[in-house]
PyMOL Python script that loads the backbone (N, CA, C, O; Angstrom):
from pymol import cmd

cmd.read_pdbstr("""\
ATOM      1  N   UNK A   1      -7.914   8.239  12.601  1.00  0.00           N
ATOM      2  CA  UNK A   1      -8.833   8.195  11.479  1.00  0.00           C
ATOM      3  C   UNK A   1      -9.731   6.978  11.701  1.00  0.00           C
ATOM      4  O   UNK A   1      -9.206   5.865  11.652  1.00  0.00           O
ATOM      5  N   UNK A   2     -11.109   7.102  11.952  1.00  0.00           N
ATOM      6  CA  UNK A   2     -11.954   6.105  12.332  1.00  0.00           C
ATOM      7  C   UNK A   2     -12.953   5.717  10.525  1.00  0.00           C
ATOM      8  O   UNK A   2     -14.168   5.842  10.370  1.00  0.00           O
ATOM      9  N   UNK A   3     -12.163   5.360   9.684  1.00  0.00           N
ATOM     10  CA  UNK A   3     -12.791   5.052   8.541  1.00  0.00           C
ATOM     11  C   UNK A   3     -12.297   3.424   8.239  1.00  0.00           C
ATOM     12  O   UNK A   3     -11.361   2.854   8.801  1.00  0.00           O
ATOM     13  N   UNK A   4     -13.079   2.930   7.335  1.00  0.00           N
ATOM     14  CA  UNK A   4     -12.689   1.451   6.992  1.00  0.00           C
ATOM     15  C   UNK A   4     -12.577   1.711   5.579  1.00  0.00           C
ATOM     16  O   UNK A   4     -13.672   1.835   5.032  1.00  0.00           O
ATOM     17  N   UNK A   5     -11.472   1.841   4.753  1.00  0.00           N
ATOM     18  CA  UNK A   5     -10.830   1.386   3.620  1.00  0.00           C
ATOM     19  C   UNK A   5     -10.471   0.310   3.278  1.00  0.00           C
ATOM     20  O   UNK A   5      -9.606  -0.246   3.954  1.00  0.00           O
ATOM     21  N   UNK A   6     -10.985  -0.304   2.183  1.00  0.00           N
ATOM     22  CA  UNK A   6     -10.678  -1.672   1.329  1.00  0.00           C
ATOM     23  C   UNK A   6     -10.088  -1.603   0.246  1.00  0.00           C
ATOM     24  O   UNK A   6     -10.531  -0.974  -0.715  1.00  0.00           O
ATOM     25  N   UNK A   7      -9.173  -2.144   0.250  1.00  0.00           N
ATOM     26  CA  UNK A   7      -8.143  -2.416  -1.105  1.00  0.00           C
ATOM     27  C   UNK A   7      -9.306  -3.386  -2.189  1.00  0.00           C
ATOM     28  O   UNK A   7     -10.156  -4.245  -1.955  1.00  0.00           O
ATOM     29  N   UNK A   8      -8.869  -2.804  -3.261  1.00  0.00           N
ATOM     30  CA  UNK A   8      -9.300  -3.658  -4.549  1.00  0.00           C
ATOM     31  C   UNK A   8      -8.179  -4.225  -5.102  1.00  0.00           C
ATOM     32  O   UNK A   8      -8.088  -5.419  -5.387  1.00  0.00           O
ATOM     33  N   UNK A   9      -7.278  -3.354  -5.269  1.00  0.00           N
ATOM     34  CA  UNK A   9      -5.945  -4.001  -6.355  1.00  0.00           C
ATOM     35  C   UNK A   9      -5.119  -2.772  -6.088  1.00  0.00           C
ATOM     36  O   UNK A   9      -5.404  -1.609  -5.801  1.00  0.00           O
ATOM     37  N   UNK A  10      -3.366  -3.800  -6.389  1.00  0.00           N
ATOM     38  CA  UNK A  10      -2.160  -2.732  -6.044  1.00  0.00           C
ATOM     39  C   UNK A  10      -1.305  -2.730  -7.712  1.00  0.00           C
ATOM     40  O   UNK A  10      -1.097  -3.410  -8.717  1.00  0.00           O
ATOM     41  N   UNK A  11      -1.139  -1.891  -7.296  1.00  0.00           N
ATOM     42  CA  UNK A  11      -0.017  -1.510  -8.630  1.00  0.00           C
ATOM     43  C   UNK A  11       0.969  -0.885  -8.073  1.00  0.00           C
ATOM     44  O   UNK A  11       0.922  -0.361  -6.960  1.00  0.00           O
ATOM     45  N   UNK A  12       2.215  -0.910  -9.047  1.00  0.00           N
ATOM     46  CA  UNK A  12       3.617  -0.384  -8.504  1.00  0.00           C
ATOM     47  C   UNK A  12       4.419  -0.324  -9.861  1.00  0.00           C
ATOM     48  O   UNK A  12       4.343  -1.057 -10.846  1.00  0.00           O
ATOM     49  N   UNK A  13       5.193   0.752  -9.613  1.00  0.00           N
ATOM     50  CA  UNK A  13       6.444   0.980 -10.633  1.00  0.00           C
ATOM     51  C   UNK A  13       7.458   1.215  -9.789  1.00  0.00           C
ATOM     52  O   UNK A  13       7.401   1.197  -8.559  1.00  0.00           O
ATOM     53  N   UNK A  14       8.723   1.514 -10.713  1.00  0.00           N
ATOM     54  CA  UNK A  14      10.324   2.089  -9.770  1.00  0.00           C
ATOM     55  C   UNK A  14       9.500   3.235  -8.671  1.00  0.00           C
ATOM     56  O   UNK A  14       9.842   3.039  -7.505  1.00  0.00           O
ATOM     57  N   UNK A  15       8.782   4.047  -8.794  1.00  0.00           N
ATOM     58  CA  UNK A  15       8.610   5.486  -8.207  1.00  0.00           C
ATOM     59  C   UNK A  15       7.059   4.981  -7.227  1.00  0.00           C
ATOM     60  O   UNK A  15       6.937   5.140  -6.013  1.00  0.00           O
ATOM     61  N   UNK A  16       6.511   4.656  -7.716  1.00  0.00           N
ATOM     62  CA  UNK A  16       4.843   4.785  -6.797  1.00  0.00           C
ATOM     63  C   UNK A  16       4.611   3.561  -6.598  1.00  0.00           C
ATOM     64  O   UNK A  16       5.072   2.691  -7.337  1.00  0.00           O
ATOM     65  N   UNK A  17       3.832   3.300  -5.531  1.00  0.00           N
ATOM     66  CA  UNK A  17       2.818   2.282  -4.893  1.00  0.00           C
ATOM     67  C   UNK A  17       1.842   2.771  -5.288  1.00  0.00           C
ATOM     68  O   UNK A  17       2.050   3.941  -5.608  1.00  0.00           O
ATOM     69  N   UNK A  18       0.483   2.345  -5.487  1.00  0.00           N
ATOM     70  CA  UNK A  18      -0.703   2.771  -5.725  1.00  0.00           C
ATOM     71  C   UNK A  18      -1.726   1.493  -5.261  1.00  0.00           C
ATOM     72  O   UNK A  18      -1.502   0.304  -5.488  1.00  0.00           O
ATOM     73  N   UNK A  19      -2.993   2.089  -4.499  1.00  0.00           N
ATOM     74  CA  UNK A  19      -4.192   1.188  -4.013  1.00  0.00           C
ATOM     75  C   UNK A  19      -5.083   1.453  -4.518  1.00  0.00           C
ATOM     76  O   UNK A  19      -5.259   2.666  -4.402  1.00  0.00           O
ATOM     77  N   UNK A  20      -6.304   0.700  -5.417  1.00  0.00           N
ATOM     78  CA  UNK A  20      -7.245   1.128  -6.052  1.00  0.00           C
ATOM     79  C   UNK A  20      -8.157   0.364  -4.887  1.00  0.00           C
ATOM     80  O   UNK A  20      -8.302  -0.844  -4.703  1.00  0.00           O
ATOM     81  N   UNK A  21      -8.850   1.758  -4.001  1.00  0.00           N
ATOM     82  CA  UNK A  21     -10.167   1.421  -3.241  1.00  0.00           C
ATOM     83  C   UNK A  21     -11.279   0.840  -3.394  1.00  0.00           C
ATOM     84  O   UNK A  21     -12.039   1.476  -4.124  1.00  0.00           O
ATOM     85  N   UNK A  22     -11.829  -0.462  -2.856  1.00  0.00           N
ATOM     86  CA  UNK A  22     -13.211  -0.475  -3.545  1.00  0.00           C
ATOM     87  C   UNK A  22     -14.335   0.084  -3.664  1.00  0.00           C
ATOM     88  O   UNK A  22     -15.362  -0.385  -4.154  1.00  0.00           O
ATOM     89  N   UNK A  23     -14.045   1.715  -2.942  1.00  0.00           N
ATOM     90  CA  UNK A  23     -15.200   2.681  -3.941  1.00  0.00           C
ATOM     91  C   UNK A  23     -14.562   3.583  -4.766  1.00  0.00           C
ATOM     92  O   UNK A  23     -14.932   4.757  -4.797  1.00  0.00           O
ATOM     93  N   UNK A  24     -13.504   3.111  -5.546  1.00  0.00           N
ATOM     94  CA  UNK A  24     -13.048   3.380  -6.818  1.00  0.00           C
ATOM     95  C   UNK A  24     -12.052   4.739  -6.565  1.00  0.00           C
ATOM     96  O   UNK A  24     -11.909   5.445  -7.564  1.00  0.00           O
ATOM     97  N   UNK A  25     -11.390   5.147  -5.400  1.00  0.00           N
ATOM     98  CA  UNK A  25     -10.433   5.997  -4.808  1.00  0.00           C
ATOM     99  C   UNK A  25      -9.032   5.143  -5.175  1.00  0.00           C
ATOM    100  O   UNK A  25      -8.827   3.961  -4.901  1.00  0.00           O
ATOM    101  N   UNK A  26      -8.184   6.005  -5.826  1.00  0.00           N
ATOM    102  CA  UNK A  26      -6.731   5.690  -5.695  1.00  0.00           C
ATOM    103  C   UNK A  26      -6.203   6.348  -4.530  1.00  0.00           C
ATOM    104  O   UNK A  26      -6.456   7.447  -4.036  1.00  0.00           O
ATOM    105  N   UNK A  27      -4.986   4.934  -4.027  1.00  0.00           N
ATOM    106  CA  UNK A  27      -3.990   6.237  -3.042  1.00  0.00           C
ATOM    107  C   UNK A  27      -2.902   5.434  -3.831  1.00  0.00           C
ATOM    108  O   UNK A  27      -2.776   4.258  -4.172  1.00  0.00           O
ATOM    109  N   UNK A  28      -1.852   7.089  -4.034  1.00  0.00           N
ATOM    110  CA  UNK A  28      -0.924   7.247  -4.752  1.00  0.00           C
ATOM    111  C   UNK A  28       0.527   7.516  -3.951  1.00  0.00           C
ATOM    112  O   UNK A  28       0.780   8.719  -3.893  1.00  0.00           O
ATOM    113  N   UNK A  29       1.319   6.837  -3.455  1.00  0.00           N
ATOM    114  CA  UNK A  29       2.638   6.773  -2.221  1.00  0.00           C
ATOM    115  C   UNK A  29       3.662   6.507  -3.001  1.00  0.00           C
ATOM    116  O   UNK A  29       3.590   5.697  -3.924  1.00  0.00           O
ATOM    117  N   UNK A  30       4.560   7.071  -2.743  1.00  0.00           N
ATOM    118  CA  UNK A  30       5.938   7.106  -3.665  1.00  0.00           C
ATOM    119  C   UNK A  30       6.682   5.744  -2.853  1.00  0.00           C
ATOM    120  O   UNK A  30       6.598   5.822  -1.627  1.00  0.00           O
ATOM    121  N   UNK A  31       7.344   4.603  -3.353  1.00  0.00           N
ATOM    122  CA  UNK A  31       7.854   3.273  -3.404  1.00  0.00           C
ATOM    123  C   UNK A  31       8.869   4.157  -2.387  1.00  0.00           C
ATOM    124  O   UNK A  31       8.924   3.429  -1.395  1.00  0.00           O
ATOM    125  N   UNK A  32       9.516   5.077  -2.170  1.00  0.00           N
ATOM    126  CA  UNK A  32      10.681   5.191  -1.088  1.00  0.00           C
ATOM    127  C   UNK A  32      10.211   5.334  -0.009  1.00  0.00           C
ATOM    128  O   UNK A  32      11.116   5.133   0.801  1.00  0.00           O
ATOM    129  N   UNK A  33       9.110   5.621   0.592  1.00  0.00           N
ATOM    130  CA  UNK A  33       8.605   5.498   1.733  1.00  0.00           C
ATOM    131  C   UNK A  33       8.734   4.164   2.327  1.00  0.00           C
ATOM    132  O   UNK A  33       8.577   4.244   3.545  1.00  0.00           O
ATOM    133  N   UNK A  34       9.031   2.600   1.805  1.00  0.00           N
ATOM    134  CA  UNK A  34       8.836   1.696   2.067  1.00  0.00           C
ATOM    135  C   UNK A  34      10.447   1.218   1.449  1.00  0.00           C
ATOM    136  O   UNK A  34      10.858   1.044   0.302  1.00  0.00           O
ATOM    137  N   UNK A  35      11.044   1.118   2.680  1.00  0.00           N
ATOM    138  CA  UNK A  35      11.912   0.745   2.109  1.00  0.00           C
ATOM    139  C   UNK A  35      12.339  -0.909   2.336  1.00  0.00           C
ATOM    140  O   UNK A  35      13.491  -1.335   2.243  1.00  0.00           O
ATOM    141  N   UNK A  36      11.422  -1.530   2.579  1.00  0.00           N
ATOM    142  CA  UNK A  36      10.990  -2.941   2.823  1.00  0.00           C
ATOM    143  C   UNK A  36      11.068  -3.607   1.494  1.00  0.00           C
ATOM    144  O   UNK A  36      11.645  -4.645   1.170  1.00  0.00           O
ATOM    145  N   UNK A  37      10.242  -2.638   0.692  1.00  0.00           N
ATOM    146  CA  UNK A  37       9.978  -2.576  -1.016  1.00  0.00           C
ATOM    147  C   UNK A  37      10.694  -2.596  -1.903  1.00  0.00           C
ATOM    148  O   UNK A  37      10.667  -3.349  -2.876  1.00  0.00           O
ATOM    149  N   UNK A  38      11.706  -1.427  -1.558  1.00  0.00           N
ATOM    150  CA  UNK A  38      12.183  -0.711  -2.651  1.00  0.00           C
ATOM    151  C   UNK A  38      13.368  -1.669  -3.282  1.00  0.00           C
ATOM    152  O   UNK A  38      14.088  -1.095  -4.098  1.00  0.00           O
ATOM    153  N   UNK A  39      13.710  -3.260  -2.972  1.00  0.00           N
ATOM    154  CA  UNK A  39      14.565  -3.933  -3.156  1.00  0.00           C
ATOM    155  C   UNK A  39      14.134  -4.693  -3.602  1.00  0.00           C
ATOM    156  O   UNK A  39      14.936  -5.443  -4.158  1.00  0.00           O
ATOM    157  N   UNK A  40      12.915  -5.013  -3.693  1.00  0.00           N
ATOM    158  CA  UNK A  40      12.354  -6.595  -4.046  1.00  0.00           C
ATOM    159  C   UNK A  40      12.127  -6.563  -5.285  1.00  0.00           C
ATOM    160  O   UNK A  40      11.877  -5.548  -5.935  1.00  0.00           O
ATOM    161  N   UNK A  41      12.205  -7.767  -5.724  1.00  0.00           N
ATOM    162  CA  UNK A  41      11.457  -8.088  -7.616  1.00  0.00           C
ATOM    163  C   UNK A  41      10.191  -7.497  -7.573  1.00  0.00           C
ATOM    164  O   UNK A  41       9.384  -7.134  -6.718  1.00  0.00           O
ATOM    165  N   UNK A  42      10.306  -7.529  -8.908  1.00  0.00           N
ATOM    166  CA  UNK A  42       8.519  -7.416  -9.863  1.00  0.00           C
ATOM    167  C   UNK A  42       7.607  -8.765  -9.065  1.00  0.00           C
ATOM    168  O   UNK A  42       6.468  -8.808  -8.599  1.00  0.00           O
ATOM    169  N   UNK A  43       8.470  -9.569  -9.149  1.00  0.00           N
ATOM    170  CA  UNK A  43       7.854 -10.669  -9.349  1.00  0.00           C
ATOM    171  C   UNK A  43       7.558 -10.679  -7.766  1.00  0.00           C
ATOM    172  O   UNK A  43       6.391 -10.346  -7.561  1.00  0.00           O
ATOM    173  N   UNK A  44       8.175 -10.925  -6.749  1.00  0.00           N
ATOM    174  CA  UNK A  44       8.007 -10.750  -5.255  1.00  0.00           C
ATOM    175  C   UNK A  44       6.494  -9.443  -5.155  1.00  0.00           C
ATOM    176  O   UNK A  44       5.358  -9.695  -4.754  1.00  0.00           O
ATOM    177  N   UNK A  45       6.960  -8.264  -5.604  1.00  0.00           N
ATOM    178  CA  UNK A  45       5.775  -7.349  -5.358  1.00  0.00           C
ATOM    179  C   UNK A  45       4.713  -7.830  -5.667  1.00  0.00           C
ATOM    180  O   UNK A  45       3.909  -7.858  -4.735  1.00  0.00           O
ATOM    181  N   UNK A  46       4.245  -8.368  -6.930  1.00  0.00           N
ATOM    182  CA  UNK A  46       2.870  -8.412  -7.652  1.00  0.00           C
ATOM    183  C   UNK A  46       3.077  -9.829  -6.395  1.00  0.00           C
ATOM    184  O   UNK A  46       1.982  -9.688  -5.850  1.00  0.00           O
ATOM    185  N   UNK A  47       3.556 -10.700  -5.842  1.00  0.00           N
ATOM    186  CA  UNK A  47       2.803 -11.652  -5.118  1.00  0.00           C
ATOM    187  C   UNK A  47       2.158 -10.922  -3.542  1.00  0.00           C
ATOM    188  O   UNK A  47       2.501 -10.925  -2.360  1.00  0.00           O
ATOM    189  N   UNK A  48       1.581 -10.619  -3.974  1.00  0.00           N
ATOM    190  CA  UNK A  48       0.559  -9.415  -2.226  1.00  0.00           C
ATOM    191  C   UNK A  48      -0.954 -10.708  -2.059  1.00  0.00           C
ATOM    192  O   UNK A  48      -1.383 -11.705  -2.640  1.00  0.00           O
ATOM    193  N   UNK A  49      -1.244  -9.941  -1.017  1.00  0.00           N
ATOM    194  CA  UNK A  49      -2.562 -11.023  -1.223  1.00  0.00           C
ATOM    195  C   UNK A  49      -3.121  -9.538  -0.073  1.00  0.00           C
ATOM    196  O   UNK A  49      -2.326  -8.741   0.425  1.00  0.00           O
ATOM    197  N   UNK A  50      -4.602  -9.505   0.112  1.00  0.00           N
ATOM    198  CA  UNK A  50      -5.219  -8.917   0.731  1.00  0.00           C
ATOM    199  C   UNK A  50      -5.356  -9.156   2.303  1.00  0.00           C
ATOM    200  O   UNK A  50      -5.712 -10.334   2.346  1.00  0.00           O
ATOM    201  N   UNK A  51      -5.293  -8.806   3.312  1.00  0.00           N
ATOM    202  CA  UNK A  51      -5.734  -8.813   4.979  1.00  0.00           C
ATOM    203  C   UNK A  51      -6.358  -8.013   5.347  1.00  0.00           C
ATOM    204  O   UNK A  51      -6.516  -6.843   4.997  1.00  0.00           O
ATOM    205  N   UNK A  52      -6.891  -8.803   6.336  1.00  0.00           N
ATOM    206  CA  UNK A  52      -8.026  -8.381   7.617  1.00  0.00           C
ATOM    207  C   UNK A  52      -9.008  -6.999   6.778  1.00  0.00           C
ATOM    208  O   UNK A  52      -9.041  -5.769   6.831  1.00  0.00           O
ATOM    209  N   UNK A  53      -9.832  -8.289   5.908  1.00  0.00           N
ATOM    210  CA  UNK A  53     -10.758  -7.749   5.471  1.00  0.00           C
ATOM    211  C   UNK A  53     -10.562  -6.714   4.357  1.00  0.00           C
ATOM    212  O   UNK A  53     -11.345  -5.836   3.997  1.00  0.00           O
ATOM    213  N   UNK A  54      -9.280  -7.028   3.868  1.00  0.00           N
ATOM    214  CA  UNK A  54      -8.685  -5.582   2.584  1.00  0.00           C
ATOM    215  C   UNK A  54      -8.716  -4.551   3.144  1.00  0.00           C
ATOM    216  O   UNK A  54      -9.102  -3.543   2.551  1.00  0.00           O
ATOM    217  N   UNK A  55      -8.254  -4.514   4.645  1.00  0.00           N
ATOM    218  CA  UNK A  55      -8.031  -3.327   5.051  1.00  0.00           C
ATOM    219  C   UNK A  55      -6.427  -3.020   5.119  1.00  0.00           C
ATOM    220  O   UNK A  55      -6.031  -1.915   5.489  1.00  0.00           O
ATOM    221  N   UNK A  56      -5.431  -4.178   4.699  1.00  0.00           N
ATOM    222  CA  UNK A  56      -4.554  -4.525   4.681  1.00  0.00           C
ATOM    223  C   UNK A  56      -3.525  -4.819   3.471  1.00  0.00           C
ATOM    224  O   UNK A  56      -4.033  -4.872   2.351  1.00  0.00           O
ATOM    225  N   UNK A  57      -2.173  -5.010   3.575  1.00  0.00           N
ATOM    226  CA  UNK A  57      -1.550  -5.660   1.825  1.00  0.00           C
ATOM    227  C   UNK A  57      -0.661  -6.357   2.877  1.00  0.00           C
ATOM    228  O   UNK A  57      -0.324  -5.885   3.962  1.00  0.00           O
ATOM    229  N   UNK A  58      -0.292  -7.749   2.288  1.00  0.00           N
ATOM    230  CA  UNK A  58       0.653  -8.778   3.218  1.00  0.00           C
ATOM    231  C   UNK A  58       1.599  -8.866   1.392  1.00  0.00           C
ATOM    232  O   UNK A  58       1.205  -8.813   0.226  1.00  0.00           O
ATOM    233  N   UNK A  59       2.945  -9.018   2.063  1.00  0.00           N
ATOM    234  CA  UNK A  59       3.750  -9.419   1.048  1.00  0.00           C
ATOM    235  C   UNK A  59       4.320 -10.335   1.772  1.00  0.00           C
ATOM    236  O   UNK A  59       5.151 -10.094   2.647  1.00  0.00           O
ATOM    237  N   UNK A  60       3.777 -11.823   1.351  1.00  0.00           N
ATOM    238  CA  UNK A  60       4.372 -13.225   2.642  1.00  0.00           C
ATOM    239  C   UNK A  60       5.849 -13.619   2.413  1.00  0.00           C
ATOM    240  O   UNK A  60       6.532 -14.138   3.297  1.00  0.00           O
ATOM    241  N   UNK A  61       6.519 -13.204   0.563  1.00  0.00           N
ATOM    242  CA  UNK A  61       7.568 -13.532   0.807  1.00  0.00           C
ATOM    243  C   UNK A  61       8.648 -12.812   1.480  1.00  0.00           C
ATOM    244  O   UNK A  61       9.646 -13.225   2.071  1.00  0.00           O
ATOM    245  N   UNK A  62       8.071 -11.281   1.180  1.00  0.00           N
ATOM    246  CA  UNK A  62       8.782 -10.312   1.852  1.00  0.00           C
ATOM    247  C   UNK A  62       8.639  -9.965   3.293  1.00  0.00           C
ATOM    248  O   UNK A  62       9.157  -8.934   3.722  1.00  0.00           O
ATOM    249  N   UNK A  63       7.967 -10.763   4.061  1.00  0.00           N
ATOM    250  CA  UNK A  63       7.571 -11.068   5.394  1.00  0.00           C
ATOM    251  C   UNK A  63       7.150  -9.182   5.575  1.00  0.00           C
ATOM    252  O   UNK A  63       7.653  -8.519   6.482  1.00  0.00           O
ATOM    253  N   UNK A  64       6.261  -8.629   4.635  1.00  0.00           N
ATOM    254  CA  UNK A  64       5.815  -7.362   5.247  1.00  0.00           C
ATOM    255  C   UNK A  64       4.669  -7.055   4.968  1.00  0.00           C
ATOM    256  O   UNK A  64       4.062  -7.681   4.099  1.00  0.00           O
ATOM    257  N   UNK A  65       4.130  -6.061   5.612  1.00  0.00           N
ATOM    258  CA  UNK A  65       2.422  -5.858   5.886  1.00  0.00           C
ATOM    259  C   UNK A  65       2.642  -4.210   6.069  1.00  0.00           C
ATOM    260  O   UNK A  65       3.492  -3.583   6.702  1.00  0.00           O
ATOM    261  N   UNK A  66       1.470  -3.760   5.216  1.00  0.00           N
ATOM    262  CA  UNK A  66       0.673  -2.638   5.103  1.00  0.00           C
ATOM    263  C   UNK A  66      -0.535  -2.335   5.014  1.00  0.00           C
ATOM    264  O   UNK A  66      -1.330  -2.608   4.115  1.00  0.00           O
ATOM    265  N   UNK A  67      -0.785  -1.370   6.600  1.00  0.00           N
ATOM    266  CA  UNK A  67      -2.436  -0.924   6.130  1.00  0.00           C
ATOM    267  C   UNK A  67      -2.551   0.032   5.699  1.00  0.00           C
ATOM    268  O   UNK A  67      -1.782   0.938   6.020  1.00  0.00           O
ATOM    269  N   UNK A  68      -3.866   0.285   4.515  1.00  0.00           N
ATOM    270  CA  UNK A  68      -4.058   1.046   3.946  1.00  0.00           C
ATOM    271  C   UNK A  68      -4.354   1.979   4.371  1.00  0.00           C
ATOM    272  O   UNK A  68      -4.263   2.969   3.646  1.00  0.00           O
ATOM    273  N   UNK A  69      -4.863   2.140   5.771  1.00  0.00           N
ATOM    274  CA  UNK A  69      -5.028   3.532   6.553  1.00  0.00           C
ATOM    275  C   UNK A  69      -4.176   4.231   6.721  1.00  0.00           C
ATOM    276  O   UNK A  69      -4.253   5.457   6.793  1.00  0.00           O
ATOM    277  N   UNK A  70      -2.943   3.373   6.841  1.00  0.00           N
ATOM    278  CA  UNK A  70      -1.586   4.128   7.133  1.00  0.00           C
ATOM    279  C   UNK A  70      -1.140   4.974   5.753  1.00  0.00           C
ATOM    280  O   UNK A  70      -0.750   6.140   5.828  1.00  0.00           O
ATOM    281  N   UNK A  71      -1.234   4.320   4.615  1.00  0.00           N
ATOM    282  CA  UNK A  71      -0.484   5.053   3.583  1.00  0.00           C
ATOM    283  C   UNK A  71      -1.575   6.683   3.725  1.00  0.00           C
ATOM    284  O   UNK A  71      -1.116   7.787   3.430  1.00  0.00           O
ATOM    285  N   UNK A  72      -3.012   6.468   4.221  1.00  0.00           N
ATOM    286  CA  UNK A  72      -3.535   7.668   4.075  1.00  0.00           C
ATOM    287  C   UNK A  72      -3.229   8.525   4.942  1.00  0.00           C
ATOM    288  O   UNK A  72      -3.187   9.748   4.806  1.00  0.00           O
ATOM    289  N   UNK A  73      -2.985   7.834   5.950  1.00  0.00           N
ATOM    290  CA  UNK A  73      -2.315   8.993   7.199  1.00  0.00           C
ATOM    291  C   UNK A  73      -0.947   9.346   7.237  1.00  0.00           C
ATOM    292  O   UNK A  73      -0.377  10.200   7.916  1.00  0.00           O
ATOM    293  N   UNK A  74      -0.394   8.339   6.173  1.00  0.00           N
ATOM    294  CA  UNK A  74       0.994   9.169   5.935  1.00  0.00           C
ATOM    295  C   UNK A  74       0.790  10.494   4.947  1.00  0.00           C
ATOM    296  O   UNK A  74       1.438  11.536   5.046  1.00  0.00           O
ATOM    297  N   UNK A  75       0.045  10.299   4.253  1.00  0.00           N
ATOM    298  CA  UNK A  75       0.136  11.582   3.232  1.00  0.00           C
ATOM    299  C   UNK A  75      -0.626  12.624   3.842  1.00  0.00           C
ATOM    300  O   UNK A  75      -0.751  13.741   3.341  1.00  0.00           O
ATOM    301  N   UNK A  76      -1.182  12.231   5.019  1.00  0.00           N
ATOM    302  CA  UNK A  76      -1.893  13.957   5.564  1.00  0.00           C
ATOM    303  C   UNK A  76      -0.587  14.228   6.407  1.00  0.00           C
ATOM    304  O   UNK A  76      -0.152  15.378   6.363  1.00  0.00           O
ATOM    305  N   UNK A  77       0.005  13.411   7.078  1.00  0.00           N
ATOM    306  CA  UNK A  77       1.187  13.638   7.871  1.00  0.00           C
ATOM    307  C   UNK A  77       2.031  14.621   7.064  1.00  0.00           C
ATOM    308  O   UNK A  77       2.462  15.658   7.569  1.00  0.00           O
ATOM    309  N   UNK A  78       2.254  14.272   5.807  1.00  0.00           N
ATOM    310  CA  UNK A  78       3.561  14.663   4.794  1.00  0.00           C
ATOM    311  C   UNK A  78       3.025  15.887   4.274  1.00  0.00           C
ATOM    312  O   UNK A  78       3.838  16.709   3.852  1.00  0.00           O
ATOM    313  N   UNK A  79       1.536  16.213   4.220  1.00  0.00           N
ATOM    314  CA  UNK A  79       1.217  17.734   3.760  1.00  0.00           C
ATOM    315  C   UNK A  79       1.314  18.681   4.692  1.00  0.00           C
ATOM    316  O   UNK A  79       1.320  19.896   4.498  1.00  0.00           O
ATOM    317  N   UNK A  80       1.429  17.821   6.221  1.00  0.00           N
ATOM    318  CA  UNK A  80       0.963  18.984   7.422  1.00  0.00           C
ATOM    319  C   UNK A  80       2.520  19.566   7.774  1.00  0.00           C
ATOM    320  O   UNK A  80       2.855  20.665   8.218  1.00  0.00           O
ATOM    321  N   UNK A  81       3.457  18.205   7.339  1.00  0.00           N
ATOM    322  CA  UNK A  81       4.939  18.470   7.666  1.00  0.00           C
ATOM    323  C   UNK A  81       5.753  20.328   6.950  1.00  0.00           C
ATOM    324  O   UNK A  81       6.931  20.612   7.172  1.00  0.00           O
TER     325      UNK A  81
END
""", "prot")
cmd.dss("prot")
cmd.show_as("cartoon", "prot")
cmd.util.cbc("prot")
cmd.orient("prot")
């Protein structure tokens, strides 16, 4: 996928991750896909900060990193499955 996606802001509950794009696109990924995640506090999650240009989510205490391209190419992966 040769596109450049930028994160605006993340949100999360028990069940979903969610990325609000900055041309106003949500991507919507269920929290078990990441199971890096699925253990950490509220408080650990909401500390994210943006990378390489918000093409990225760094969680520094949780020493983990996600690009946002990936959560999109996981969900074409998971429809084609």
């Amino acid at each position: 996928m040769n596109i450049s996606v930028k994160g605006k802001s993340v949100h999360f509950d028990d069940r979903y991750l969610s990325v609000e794009l900055e041309d106003g696109r949500m991507i919507l990924t269920p929290m078990s896909w990441y199971k890096e995640l699925q253990n950490a506090t509220f408080k650990q999650l909401s500390n994210y900060q943006f990378i390489c240009q918000n093409t990225g989510i760094e969680w520094t205490e949780l020493d983990y990193h996600l690009s946002i391209e990936s959560m999109l190419l996981s969900q074409i992966e998971k429809k084609a499955a």
